[in-house]
C-alpha positions in Angstrom: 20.0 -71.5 3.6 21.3 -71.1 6.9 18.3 -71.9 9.0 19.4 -70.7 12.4 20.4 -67.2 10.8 17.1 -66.7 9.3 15.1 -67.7 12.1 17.0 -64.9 14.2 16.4 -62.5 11.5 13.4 -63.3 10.8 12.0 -62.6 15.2 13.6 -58.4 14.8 12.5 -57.1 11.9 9.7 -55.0 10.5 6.8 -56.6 8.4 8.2 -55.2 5.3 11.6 -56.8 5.6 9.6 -59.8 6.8 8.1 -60.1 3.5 11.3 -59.5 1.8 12.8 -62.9 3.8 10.1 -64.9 3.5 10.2 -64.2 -0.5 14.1 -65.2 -0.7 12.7 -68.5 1.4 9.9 -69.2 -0.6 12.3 -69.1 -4.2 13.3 -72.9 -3.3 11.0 -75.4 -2.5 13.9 -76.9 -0.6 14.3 -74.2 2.3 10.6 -75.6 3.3 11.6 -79.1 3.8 15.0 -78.1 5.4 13.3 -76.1 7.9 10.9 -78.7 8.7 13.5 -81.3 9.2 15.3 -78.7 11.5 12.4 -78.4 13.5 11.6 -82.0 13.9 15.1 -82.9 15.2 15.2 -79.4 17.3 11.6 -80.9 19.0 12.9 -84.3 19.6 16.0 -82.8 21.0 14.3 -79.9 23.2 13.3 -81.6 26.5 10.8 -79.7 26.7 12.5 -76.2 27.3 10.1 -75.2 24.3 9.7 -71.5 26.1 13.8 -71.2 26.2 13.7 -71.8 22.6 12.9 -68.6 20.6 14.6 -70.5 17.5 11.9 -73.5 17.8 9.1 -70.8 18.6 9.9 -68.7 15.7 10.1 -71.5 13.4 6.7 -72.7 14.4 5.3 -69.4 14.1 7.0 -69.0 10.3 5.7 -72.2 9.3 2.0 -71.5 10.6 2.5 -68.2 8.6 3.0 -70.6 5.4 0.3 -73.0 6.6 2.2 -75.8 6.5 0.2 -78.6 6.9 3.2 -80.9 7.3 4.6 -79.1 11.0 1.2 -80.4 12.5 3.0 -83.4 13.2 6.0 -81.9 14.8 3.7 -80.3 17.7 1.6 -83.6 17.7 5.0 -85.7 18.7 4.5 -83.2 22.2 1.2 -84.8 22.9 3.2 -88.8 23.8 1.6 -89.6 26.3 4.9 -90.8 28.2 5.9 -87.3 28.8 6.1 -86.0 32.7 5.4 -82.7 33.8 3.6 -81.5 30.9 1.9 -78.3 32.7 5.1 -77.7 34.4 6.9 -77.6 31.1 4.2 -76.4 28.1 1.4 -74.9 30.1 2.1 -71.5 28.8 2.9 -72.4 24.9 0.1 -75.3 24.9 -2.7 -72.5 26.5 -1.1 -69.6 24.4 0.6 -70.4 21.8 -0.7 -74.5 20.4 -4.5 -73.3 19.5 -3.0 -70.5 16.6 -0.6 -72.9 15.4 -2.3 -76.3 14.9 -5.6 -74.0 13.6 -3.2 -72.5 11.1 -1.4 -76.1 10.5 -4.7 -77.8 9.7 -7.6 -77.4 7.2 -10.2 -80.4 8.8 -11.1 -81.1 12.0 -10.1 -85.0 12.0 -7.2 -84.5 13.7 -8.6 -82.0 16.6 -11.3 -84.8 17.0 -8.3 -87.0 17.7 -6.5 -85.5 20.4 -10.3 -84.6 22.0 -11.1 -87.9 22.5 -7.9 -89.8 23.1 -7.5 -91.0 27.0 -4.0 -90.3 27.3 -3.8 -87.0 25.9 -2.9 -84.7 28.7 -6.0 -82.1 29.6 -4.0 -79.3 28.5 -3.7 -80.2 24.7 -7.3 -81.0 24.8 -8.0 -77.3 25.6 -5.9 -75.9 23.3 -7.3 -78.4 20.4 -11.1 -77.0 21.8 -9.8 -73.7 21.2 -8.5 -74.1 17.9 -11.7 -76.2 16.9 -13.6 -73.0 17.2 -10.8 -70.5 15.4 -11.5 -73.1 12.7 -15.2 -72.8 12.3 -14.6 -69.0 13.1 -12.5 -68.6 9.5 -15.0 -70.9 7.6 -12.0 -74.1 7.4 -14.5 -76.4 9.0 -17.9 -77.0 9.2 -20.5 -75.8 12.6 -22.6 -78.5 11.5 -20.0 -81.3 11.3 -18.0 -80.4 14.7 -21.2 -79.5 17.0 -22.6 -82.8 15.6 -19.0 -84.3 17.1 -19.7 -82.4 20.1 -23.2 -83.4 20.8 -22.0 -86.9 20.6 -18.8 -86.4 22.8 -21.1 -84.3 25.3 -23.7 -87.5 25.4 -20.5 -89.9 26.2 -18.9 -88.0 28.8 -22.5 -88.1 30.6 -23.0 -91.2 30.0 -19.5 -92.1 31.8 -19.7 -89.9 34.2 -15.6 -89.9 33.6 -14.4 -86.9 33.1 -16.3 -83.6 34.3 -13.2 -81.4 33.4 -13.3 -82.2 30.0 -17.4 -82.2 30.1 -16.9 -78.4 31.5 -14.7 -77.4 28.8 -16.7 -78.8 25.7 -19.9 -77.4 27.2 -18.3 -73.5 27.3 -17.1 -74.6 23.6 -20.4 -75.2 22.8 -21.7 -71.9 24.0 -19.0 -70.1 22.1 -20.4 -71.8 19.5 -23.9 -71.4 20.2 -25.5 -74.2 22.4 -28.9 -74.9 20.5 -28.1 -78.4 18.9 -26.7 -79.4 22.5 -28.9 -77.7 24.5 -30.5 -80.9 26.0 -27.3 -82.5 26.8 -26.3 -79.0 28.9 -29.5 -79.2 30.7 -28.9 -82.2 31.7 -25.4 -81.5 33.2 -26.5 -78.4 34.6 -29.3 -80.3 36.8 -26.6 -83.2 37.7 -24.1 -80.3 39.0 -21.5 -81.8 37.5 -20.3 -78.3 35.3 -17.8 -76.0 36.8 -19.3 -73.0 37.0 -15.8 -71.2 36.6 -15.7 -72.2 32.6 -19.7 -71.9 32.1 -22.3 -71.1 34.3 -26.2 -71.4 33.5 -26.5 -68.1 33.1 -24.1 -67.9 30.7 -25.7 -70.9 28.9 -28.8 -69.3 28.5 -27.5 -65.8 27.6 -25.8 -68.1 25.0 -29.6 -69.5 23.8 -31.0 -66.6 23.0 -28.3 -65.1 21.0 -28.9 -65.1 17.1 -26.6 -67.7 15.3 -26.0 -65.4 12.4 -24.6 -63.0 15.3 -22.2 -65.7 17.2 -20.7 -66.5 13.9 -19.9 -62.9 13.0 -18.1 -62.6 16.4 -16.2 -65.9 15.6 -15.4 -64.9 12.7 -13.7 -61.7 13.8 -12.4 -63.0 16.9 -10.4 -66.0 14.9 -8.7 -63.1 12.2 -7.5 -61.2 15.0 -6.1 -64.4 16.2 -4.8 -66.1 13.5 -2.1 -63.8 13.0 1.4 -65.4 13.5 3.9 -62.6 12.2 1.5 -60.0 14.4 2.3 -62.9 17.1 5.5 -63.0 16.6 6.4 -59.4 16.9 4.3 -59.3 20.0 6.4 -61.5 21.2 9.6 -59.8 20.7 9.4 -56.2 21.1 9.4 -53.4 18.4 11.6 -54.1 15.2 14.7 -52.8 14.3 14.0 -50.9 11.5 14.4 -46.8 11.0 10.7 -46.3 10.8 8.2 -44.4 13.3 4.4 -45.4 13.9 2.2 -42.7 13.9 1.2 -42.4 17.9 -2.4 -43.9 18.6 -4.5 -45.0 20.8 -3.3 -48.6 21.7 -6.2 -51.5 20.3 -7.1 -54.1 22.8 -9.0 -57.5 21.9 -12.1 -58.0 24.7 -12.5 -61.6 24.9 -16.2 -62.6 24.9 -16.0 -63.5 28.7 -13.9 -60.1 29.7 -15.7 -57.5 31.3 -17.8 -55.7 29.0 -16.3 -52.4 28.9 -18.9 -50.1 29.0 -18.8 -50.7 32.7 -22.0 -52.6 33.4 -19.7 -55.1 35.0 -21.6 -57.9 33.2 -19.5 -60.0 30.5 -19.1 -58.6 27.4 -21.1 -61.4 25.6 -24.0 -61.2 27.6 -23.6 -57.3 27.3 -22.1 -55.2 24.3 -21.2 -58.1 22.2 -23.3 -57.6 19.4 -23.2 -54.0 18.3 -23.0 -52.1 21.8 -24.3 -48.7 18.9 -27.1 -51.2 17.9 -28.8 -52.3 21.1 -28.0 -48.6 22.1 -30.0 -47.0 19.9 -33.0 -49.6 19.7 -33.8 -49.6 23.7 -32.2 -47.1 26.3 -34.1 -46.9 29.8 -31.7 -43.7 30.9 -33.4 -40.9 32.5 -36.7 -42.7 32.8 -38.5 -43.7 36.6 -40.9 -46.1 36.4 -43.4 -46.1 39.0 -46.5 -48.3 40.4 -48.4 -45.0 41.3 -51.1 -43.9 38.8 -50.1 -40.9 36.6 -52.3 -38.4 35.4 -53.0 -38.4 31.3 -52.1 -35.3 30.4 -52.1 -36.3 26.8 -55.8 -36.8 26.5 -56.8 -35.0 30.0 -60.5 -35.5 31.2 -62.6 -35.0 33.7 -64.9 -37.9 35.7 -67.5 -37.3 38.6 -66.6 -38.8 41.8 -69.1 -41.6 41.5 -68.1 -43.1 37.8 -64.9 -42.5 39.4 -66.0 -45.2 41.4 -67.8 -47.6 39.0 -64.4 -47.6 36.9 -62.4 -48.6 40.3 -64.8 -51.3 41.2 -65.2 -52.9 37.8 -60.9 -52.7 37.8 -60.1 -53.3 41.0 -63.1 -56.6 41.5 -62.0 -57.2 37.8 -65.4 -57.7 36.6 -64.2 -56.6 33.1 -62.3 -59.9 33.2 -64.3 -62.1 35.0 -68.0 -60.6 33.5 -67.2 -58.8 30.5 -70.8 -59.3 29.0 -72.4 -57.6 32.1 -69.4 -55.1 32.4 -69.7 -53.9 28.7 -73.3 -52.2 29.3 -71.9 -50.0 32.1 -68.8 -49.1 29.8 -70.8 -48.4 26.6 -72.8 -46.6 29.0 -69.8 -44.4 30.4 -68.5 -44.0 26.8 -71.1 -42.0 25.5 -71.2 -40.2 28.5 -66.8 -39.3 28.7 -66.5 -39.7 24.7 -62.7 -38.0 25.7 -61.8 -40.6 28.2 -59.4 -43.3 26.4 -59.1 -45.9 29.0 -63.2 -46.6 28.6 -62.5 -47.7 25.0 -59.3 -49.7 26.2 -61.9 -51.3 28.5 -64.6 -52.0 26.3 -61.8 -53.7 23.5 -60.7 -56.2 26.5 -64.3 -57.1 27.2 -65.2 -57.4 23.3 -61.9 -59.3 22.6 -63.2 -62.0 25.5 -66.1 -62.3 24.3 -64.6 -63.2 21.0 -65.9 -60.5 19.5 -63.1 -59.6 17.4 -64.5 -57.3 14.6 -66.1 -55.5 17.3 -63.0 -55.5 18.9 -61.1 -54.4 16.0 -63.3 -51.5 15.5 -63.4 -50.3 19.1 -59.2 -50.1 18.7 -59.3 -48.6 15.5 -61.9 -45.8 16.5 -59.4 -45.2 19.7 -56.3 -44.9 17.4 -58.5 -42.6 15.7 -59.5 -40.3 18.3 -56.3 -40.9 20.4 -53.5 -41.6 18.4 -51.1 -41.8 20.6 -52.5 -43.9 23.1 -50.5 -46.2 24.4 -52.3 -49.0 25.5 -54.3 -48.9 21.8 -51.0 -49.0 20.2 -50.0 -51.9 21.8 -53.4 -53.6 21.0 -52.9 -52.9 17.5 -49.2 -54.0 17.6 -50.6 -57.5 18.3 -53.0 -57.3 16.0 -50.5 -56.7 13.2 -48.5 -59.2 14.6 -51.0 -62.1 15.0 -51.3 -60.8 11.3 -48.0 -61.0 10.2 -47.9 -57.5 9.1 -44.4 -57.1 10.5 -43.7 -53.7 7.8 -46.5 -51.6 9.3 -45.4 -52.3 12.8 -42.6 -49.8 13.6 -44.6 -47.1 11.9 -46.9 -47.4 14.1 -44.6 -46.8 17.0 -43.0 -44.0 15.0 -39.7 -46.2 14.7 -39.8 -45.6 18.3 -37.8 -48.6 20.5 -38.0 -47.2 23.5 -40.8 -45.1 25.7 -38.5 -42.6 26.2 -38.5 -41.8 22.7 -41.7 -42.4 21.8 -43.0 -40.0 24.6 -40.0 -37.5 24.7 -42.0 -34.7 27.1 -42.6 -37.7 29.6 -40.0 -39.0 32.5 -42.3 -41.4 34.4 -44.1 -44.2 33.2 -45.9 -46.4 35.2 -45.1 -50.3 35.9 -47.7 -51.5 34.0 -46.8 -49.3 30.6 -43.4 -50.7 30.7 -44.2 -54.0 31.2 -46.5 -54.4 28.2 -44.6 -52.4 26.0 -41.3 -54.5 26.7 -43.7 -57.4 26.0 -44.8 -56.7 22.4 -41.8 -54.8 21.3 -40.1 -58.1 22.3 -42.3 -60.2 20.7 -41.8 -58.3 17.1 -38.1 -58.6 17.7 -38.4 -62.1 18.5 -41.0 -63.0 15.1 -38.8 -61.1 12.6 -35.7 -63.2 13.7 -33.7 -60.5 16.2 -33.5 -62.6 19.2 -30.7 -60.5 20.4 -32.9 -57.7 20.6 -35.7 -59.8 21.7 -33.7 -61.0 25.0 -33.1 -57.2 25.5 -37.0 -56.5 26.3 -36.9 -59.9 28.1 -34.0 -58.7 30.1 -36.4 -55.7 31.0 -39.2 -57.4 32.2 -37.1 -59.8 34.2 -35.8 -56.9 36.1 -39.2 -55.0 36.5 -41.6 -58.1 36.6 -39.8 -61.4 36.8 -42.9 -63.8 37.6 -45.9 -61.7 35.7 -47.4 -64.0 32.7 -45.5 -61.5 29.8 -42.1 -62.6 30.7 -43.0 -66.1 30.6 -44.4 -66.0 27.2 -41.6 -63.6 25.6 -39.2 -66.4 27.0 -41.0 -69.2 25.7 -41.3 -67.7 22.2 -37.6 -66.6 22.1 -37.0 -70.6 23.2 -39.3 -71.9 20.5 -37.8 -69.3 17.8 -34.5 -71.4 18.7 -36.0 -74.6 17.8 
């Protein structure tokens, strides 16, 4: 077979008569090993000029197509460390080209451990062996568990050294790609020496990265390696349209978002730490569109009452001195008092659950909430309450019921466009603290997201970040 005549064929023509060449190669087991003697002389011969060789680049390409674990060596033979000038030379096919090919060339991650951790390996291939580390664990070839434990151990030597803070920056954003929680320590500790450049991985990214569910980096992986791992797609790329007497039906061109592109829904955050996983999903579950929030109080016009001017007054003083938090025994008389009196007024019974639920009183408690639920069923404040208490239960089924399968306050409360601070805050809270117990951390870090905008140093966004953190563990 005349190698140089199939290679050239092979770059301008459709995907049909692609698969008609590569079955006339495939008929003799020969046309393999001549092709990957070609290319192994054509290498050692190249000088480099690997970008002015379409010939070399196709055949690399064709082979990775094949998966021919035999042309890993031929790209390894670019890696002596005696050659000059790499990045002026192979910058553009190590960065764009290497990370397909040796992924497709190789079923283990031995060899990408190899050229990781070998001194005189220039920086580049170390990138693109990084790169197709993760397109390897993205396709299920090679085990998370095996490479992060590499990783981990290659993290805690470069710190240890000191050495090398380029490499350091580059297996840390590998890390997040693959979802730091095994290595988290060893990125703390990086982080706090300022020795990570914040151009690959920032802490922000890093903890956007913590919070994300495994099961949901993986996914991403996984999709992001197929669309990668596609040589004869590469190849075409590469070359322009085909020459073949056939006409695509016109559409709208597809475009891969890497996960540190913007996102494009035109948040102008990334697109991991945005619409990553399931832009329709976190759409749907939490939306704060069309909703003011405000730190005024807001008349109930749910459950409207009326209050004389002086209980008026006893209310404010036992709020504002917060006696009901401080006293709660001598508050509750007062309240009980006030109840019997303004039997249509919910926030006595919220009042008299907080002072029964210090007390420890907690059938009393339960009975005060479930006699408000009763009376006021929608209520926010004793929907929350009993949110918890299904929580603390572990009643996770009933809890979106209750709620109406509601994830948002604008849904729950369609006829309303203003909520006050302190609704908002408490209802991110426990809605993110379901979505953090039942295992949907992504969700979770939504609410968390929430309250960090509205209240970034109350006590509720401290313990829905904790309790995301600990879910990690």
């Amino acid at each position: 077979m005349d190698i140089y005549l199939l290679l050239e064929k092979f770059r301008f023509v459709s995907p049909e008569q692609q698969e008609n060449y590569l079955s006339e190669f495939e008929k003799s087991p020969q046309n393999r090993e001549l092709l990957l003697d070609w290319m192994s002389d054509a290498v050692e011969d190249l000088n480099l000029n690997i970008d002015d060789s379409d010939d070399i680049l196709t055949g690399f390409y064709l082979l990775a197509h094949l998966k021919e674990q035999r042309a890993f060596p031929i790209i390894r033979s670019l890696m002596n460390e005696d050659i000059e000038n790499v990045e002026e030379y192979l910058e553009d096919f190590i960065l764009s080209d290497a990370p397909c090919l040796m992924a497709c060339f190789l079923d283990q991650g031995e060899a990408l451990y190899e050229i990781i951790e070998n001194p005189l390996i220039n920086r580049l291939w170390k990138m693109a062996a990084l790169e197709a580390l993760v397109q390897l664990i993205g396709i299920d070839s090679l085990s998370r568990t095996t490479a992060m434990h590499f990783l981990k151990n290659l993290l805690r030597t470069l710190l240890e050294s000191s050495s090398d803070n380029e490499l350091l920056s580059h297996v840390i954003a590998t890390c997040c790609m693959l979802h730091p929680k095994e290595v988290a320590e060893e990125i703390r500790e990086a982080f706090a020496r300022d020795i990570v450049d914040p151009f690959l991985c920032t802490i922000e990214d890093f903890h956007a990265d913590l919070v994300i569910p495994l099961s949901a980096m993986q996914e991403f992986l996984q999709e992001d390696a197929l669309a990668k791992l596609t040589p004869l797609e590469t190849l075409q790329a590469y070359y322009g349209e085909p020459e073949a007497d056939f006409e695509e039906e016109p559409g709208e061109p597809i475009e891969m978002i890497g996960r540190n592109d913007p996102c494009p829904c035109g948040s102008g955050k990334k697109y991991k730490k945005c619409c990553m996983f399931s832009q329709a999903e976190q759409s749907q579950k939490i939306r704060f569109v069309n909703m003011k929030i405000t730190s005024e109080p807001i008349k109930n016009e749910t459950y409207p009452y009326t209050v004389s001017e002086e209980d008026e007054k006893l209310l404010g003083e036992l709020y504002s001195q917060k006696e009901i938090k401080n006293n709660p025994e001598q508050s509750l008389k007062p309240l009980l008092s006030l109840k019997e009196k303004y039997p249509n007024y919910p926030a006595l019974y919220n009042y008299i659950y907080a002072c029964y639920k210090m007390l420890d009183q907690e059938e009393k408690a339960l009975d005060i909430l479930k006699e408000t639920l009763k009376l006021f069923p929608r209520y926010l404040f004793a929907l929350l309450e009993y949110g918890q208490h299904l929580l603390q239960c572990k009643e996770y089924d009933q809890f979106l019921p209750l709620f109406n399968h509601s994830y948002n306050l604008v849904d729950l409360y369609p006829e309303r466009d203003t909520f006050h601070m302190a609704e908002v805050k408490y209802f991110s809270y426990v809605m993110g603290k379901y979505f953090a117990k039942t295992g949907d951390l992504r969700q979770a870090a939504v609410y968390l997201d929430c309250l960090k905008q509205i209240c970034p140093d109350e006590e509720e966004t401290q313990l829905l970040e904790d309790l995301i953190s600990y879910s990690l563990l």
